[in-house]
C-alpha positions in Angstrom: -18.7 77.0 3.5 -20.5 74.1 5.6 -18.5 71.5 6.7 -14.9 72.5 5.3 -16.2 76.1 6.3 -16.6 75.0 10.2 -13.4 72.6 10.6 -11.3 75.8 9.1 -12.8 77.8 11.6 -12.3 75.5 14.8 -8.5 75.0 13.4 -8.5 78.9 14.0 -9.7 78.0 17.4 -7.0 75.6 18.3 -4.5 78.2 16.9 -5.9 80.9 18.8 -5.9 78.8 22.4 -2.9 77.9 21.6 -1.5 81.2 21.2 -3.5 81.9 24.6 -1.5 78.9 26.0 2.1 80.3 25.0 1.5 83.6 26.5 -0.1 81.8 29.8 3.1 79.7 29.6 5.4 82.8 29.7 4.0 84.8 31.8 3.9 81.7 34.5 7.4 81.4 33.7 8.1 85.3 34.4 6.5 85.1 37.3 9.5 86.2 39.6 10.6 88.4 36.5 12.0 91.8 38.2 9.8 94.4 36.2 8.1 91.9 34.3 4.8 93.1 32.0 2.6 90.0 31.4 1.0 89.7 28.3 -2.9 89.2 28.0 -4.1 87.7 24.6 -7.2 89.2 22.8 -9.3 87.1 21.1 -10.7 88.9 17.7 -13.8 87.2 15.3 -13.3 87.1 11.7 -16.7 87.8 9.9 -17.1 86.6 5.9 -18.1 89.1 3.9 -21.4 88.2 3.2 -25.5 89.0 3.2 -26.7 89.6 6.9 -28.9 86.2 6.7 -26.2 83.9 5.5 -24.0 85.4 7.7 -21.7 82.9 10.3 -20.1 83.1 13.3 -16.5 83.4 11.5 -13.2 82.5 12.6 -11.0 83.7 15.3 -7.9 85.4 15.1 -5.8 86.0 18.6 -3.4 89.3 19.2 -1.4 90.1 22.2 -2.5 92.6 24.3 0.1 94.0 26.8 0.1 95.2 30.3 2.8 97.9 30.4 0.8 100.7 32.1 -0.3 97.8 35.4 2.1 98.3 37.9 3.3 95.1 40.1 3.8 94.5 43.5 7.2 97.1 45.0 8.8 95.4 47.3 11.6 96.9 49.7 15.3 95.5 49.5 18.6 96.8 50.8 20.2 97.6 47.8 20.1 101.5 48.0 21.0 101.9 44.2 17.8 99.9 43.3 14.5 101.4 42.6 11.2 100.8 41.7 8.9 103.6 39.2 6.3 104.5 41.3 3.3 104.3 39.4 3.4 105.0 35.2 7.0 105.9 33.2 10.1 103.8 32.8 13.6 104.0 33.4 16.1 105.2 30.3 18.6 103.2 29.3 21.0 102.9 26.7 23.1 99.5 25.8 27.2 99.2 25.6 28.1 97.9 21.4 31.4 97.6 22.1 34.5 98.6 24.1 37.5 101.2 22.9 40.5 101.5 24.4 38.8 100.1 28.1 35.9 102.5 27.6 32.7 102.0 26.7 31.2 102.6 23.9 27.3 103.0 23.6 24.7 103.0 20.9 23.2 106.2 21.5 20.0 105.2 21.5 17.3 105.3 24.2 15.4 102.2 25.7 13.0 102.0 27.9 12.3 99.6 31.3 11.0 98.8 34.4 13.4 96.7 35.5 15.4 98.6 38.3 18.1 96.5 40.2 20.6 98.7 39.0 24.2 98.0 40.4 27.5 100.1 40.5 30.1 97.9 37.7 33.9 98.5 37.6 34.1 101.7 35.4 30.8 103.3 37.9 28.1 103.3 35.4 25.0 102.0 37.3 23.7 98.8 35.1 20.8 96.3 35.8 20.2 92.9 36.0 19.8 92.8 31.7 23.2 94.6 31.5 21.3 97.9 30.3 22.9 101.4 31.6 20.7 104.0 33.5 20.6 107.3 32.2 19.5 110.8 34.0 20.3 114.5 33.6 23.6 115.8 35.4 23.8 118.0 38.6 25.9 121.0 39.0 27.4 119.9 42.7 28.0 123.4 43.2 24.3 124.1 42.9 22.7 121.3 43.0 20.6 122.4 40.0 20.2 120.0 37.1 22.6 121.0 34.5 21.6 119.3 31.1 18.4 119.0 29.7 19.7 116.0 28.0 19.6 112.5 29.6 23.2 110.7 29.8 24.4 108.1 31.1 24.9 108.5 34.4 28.6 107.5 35.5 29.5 107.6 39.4 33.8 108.9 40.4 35.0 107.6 43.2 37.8 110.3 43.2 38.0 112.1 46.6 35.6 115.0 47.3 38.0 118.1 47.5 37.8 120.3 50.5 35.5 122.9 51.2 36.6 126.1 53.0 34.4 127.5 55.5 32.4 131.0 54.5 29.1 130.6 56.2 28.3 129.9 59.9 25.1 129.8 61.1 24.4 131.0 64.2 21.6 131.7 66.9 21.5 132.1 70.5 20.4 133.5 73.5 22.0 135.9 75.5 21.2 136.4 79.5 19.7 139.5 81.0 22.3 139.0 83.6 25.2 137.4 82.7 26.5 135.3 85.5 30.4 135.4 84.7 33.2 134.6 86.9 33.4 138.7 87.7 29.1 138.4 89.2 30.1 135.7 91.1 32.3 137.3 93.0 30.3 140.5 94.4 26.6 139.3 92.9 25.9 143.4 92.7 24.6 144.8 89.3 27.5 146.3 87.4 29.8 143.5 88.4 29.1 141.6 85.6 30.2 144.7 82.5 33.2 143.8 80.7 35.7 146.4 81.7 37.8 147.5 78.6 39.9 149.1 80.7 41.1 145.5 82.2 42.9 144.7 78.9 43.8 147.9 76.6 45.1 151.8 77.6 42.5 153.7 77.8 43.3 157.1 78.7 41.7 158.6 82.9 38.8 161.3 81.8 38.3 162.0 85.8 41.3 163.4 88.1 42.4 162.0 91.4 40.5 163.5 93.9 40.2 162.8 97.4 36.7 163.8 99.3 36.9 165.1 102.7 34.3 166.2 105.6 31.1 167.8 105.5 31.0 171.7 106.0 29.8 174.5 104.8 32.0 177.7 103.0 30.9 179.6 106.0 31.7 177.4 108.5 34.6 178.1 111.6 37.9 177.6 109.8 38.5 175.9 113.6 35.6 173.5 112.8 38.1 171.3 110.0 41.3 173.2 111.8 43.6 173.6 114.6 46.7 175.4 115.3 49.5 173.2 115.3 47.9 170.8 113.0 49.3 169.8 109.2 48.6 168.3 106.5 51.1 166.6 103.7 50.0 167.1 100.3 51.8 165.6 96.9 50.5 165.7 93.5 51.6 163.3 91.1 56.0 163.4 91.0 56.5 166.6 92.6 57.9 167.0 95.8 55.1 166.8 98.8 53.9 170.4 100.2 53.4 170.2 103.9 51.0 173.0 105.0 50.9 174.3 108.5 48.0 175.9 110.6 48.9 178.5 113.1 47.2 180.9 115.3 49.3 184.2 114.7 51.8 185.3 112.1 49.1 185.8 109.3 48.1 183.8 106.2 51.4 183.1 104.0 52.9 180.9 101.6 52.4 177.1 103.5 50.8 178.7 106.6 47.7 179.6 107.1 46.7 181.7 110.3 43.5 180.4 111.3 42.7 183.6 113.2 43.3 185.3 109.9 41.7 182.8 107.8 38.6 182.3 109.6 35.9 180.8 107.4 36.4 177.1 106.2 35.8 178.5 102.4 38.6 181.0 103.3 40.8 178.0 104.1 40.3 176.1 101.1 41.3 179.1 98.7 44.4 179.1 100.8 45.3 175.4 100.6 44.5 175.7 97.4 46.8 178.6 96.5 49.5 177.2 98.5 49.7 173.7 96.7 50.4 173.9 92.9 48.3 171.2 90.7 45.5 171.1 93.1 41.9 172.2 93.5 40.1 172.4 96.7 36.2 173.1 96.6 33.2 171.8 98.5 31.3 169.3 96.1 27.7 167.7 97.0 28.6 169.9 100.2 32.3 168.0 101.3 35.3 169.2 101.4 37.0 167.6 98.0 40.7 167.6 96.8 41.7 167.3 93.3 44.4 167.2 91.1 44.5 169.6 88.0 45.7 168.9 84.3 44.4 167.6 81.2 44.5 165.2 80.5 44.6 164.0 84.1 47.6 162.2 85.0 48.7 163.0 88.5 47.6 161.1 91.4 47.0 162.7 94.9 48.5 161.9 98.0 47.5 163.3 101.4 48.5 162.9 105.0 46.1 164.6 107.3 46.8 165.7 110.5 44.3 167.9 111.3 41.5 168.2 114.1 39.8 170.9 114.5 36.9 171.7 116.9 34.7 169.0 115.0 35.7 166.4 112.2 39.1 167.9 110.9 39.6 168.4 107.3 38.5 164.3 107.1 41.0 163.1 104.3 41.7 159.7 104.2 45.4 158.8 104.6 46.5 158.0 100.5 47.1 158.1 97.2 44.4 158.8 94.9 45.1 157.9 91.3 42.8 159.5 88.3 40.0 157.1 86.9 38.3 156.4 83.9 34.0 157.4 84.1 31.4 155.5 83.1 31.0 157.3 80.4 34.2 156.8 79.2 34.3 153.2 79.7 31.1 152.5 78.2 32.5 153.8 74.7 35.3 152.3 74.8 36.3 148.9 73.3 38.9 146.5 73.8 39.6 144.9 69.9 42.6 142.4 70.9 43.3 140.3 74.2 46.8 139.4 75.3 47.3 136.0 76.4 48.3 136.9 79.7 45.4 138.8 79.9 43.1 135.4 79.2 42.3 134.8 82.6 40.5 138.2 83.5 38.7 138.0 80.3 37.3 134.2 80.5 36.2 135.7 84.2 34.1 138.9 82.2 32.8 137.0 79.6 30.5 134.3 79.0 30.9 131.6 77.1 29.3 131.1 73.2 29.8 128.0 71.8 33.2 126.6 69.6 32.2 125.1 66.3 34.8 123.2 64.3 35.4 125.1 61.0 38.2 124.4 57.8 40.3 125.6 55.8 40.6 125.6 51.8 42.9 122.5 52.1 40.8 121.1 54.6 42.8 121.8 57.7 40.4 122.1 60.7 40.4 124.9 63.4 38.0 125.2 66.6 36.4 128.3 66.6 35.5 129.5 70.2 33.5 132.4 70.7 32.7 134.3 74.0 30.5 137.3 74.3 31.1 140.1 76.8 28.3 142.3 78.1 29.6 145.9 78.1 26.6 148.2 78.7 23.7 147.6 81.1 20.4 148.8 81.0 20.6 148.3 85.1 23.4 150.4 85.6 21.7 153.1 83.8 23.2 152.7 80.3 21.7 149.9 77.5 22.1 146.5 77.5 25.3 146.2 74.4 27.0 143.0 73.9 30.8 142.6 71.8 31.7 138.9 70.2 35.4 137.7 70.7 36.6 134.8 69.0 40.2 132.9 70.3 42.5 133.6 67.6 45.3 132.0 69.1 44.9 129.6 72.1 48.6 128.7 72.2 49.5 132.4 72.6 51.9 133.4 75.4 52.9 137.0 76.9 51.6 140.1 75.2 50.7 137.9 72.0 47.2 138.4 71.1 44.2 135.6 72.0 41.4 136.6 71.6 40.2 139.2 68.8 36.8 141.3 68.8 34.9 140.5 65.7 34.1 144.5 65.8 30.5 145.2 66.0 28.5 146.3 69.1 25.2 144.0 69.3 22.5 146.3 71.5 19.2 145.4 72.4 16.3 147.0 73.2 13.5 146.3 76.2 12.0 143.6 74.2 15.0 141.4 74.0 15.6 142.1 70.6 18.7 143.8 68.5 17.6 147.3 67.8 19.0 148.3 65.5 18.4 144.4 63.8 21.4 142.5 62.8 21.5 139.4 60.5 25.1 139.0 59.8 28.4 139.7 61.0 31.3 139.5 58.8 34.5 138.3 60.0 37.7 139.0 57.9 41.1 138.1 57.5 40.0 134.9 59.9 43.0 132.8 61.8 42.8 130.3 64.6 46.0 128.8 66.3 47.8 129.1 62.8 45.2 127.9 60.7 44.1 130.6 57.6 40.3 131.1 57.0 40.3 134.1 55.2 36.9 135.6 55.6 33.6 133.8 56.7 30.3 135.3 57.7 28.1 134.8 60.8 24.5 134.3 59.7 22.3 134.7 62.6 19.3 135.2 61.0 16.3 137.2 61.3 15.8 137.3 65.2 18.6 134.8 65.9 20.3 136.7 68.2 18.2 137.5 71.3 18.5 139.1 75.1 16.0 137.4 77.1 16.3 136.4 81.4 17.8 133.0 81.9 17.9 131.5 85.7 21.6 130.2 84.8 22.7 133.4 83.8 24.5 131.5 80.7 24.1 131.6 76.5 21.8 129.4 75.0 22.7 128.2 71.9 20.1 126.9 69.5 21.7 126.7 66.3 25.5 125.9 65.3 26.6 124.7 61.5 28.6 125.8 59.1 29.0 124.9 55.0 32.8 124.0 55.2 34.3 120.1 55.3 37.3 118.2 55.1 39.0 116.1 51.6 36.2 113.1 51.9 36.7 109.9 50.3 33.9 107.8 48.6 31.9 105.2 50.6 28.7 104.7 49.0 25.9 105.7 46.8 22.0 105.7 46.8 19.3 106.9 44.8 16.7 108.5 46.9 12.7 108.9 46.8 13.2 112.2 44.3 15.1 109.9 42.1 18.5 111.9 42.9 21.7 109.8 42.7 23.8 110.4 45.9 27.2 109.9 46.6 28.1 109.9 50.2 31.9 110.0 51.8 33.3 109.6 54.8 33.9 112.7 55.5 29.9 113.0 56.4 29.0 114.7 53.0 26.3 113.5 50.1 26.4 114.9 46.7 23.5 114.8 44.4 25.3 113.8 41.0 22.3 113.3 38.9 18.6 113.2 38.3 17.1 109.8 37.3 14.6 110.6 34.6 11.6 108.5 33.6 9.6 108.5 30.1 6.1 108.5 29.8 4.0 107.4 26.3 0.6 108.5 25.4 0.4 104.5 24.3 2.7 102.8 26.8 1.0 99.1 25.3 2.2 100.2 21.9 5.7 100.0 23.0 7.9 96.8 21.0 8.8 94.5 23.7 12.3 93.3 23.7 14.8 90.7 25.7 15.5 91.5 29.5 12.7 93.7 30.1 13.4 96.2 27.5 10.9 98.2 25.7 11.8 99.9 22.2 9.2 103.3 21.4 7.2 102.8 17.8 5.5 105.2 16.1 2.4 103.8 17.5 3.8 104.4 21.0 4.3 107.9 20.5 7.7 109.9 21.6 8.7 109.4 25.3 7.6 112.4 27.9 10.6 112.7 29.8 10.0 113.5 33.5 12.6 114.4 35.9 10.9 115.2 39.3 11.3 111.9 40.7 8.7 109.4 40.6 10.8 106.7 41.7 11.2 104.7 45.2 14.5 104.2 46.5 15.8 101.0 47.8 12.9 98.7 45.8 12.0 96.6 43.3 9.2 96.2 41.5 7.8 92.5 40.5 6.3 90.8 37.6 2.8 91.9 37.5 1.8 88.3 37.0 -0.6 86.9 39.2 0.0 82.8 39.1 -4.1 82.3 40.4 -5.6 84.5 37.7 -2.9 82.2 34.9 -4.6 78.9 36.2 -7.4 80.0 35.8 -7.2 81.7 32.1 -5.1 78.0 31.4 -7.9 76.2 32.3 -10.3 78.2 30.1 -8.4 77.9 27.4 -7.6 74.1 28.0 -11.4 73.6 27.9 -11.9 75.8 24.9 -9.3 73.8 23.0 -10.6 70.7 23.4 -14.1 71.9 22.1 -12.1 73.2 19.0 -10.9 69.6 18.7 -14.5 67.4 19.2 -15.6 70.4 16.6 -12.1 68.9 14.1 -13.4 65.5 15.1 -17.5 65.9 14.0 -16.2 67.6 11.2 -14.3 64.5 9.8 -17.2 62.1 11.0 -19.6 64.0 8.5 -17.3 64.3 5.7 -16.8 60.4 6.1 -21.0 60.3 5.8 -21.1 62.5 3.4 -18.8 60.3 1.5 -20.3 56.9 2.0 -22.7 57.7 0.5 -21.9 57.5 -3.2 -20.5 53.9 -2.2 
């Protein structure tokens, strides 16, 4: 080889630098690239084929050696449809060849990039800065489950968002011990604060009218409760009074009663009792005690007494007794509707549970007001039960109906918890001041409904939403950490539309490198690894991976090891010349 050997090699030299020197040259020039990969060059020694002791140093041959899988710099913007891969992959893209008819057409075949400043165009495909289109899997918006296994290109409507109806309202609170209503307030006694049913539907009297009297004994004087000349009036329910007369001769007959016949108080009461239809007369809890008989009982009692006696008289109070509902009675009993002119008495038995704005299929919107009404207390010797009303018609007048009970009896137990448990309430056939729900379900949740002591003697309610929304018109969209496109409205909804995907490559260097950014697989790349759970950063960018120091300093290397290729050219030619001169 010698001396034509060595200046063939140093003109591989100079090739190779310079092939350093246009790669320096670009990536300098890239250097504010969005998603730029620099490219590195590899210097590789070509060795002659020859014996081991005549062996030289060779030539040089220089290769590009890429930097796909070296991440630059992500910087945050405001742009909430750009993004940056965080860490190895690339976005999927696809280019437009043409147009049909205003639509796009595409080539249906998958590219590859970093390069994420991806903007909404005219037709809502999402397109960056080298006018390549994004691709990801669909959503089902019902869902919110990807639908397609297959990456498309992703295309955002900015159609209205229909309406959703209401069917789901979550729902947790506390209920007080003592529930401090309007009703409390007024006598601040136990008892005061049970919802009376009574107040606001017929519920038939279990317990006659009866009327108690003084405290005697059967045996007693009949003088004790008596005297001759003394009366008393009695009238049950519509028939005609019956006026009874005590005398001291003449005997025991019809309305008189001959106290010197009838000489024991007990003897007296079988009398009165025997001389006034519709009417018992006993001693109960040892008083004297007037009642009126039937069933069911429907006759009230009135008495005028005008007796004396020796001691305390018979000791009825002047009036009308009417017949009464018991405890028992009124504990079972419910009240399912409230008439509007009834409103008033209920607001004053009932606490108040929240309102929660709730819609329609068309989107029409109704506030739903709830009120809860204790109707059974563990302090008046029963169990602490709750009923739920909801105001079905606030505009309601007269004996229209307001308020409706939702029809399930909520009890707790010493702990403060339901018992038995209750998780849901459905509520059916649902309307509010003219506005048709259908049916929607109270989810309270596994211990969302609870009885515990509160000072104010009011609800607590720590949880109110329900899954229902008006018509919403587009605003905006983003594409989030988890790589989900997101449309938003102004109604206050988002809907994930689809899934960004990113491809991974067992050989990510191999990849053909193409105009804006774009990177083309090869069979030395491998097939792309498509990976849909996110790995992207929302609102970023990422930048060249080029650092400008680290280029200065590989230019001057290569400067410096291209001018020693040259002084090598330049002794070359200086010995051929001797080697010439000398057969002058």
């Amino acid at each position: 080889m010698g001396i034509y050997g060595a200046l063939s090699t140093a003109v591989t030299g100079l090739r190779a630098q310079s092939f350093a020197l246009e790669n320096i040259s670009g990536n300098i020039a890239n250097s504010q690239t969005t998603g730029f990969k620099r490219v590195d060059t590899d210097f590789l020694d070509m060795i002659p084929d020859q014996p081991t002791k005549i062996q030289t140093a060779g030539s040089v041959l220089a290769q590009s050696q890429s930097t796909n899988t070296q991440q630059g710099d992500v910087k945050s913007v405001s742009n909430s449809t750009y993004m940056a891969v965080n860490g190895s992959g690339f976005f999927v893209v696809e280019p437009v060849i043409g147009q049909t008819d205003g639509a796009s057409v595409f080539s249906g075949a998958n590219y590859y990039t970093r390069r994420g400043d991806f903007d909404i165009n005219k037709n809502g495909y999402l397109v960056n800065g080298s006018g390549y289109y994004l691709k990801g899997l669909p959503i089902d918006p019902t869902t919110g489950n990807i639908s397609s296994s297959l990456p498309q290109v992703i295309r955002i409507s900015n159609s209205f968002l229909p309406a959703a109806a209401t069917t789901r309202v979550n729902y947790q609170l506390n209920l007080p011990q003592l529930p401090q209503n309007g009703q409390y307030q007024e006598s601040k006694t136990l008892g005061s604060e049970i919802f009376k049913p009574q107040d606001f539907t017929t519920i038939a009297d279990d317990t006659a009218a009866t009327a108690p009297g003084a405290s005697a004994l059967t045996g007693d004087p009949s003088t004790n409760i008596a005297t001759a000349g003394d009366s008393i009036i009695v009238k049950v329910g519509a028939a005609a009074p019956v006026t009874i007369n005590f005398t001291g001769s003449g005997g025991t007959s019809g309305t008189n009663i001959d106290l010197t016949a009838t000489t024991t108080v007990g003897a007296v009461l079988t009398a009165l009792q025997a001389a006034i239809p519709g009417t018992t007369f006993s001693l109960v809890g040892g008083k004297i005690t007037a009642a009126a008989t039937g069933a069911p009982p429907v006759n009230s009692l009135q008495i005028t007494d005008n007796t004396t006696g020796a001691t305390t008289g018979l000791g009825f109070t002047n009036g009308t007794f009417a017949p009464s509902l018991s405890q028992t009675a009124q504990l079972a009993a419910r009240a399912p509707t409230i008439k509007a002119q009834d409103s008033d008495s209920f607001i004053n038995e009932t606490i108040s549970g929240g309102a929660i704005t709730v819609y329609a299929s068309n989107g029409a919107p109704a506030n739903l007001q709830l009120r809860w009404a204790k109707i059974a207390s563990s302090d008046v010797g029963g169990v602490d039960r709750w009923n739920l009303f909801y105001l079905a018609d606030g505009s309601a007048t007269g004996s229209a109906t307001a308020w409706k009970n939702v029809g399930t009896d909520y009890t707790f137990g010493s702990d403060g918890a339901l018992n038995p448990p209750i998780t849901e309430t459905d509520l059916t056939g649902v309307t509010v001041d003219g506005v048709s729900l259908s049916n929607i379900k109270l989810n309270f949740g596994a211990g969302g409904i609870t009885q515990f002591n509160d000072p104010n003697g009011s609800a607590g309610v720590t949880a109110r939403s329900q899954n229902g929304y008006p018509a919403g018109q587009y605003t905006s969209v983003a594409i989030n950490d988890s790589g989900r496109v997101v449309v938003s409205y102004d109604n206050g909804q988002t809907v994930e539309m689809a899934q960004v995907v990113t491809a991974d490559f067992n050989a990510a260097n191999e990849l053909k490198r193409m105009d804006g950014g774009i990177f083309a697989a090869t069979a030395d790349s491998g097939e792309p690894i498509l990976n849909n759970t996110g790995g992207v950063i929302g609102s970023s960018l990422e930048s060249s991976n080029t650092d400008i120091s680290e280029e200065f300093t590989k230019l001057i290397v290569t400067q410096q090891a291209y001018a020693a290729g040259t002084k090598i050219v330049s002794t070359a030619d200086q010995m051929l010349q001797q080697a010439l001169n000398m057969i002058r």
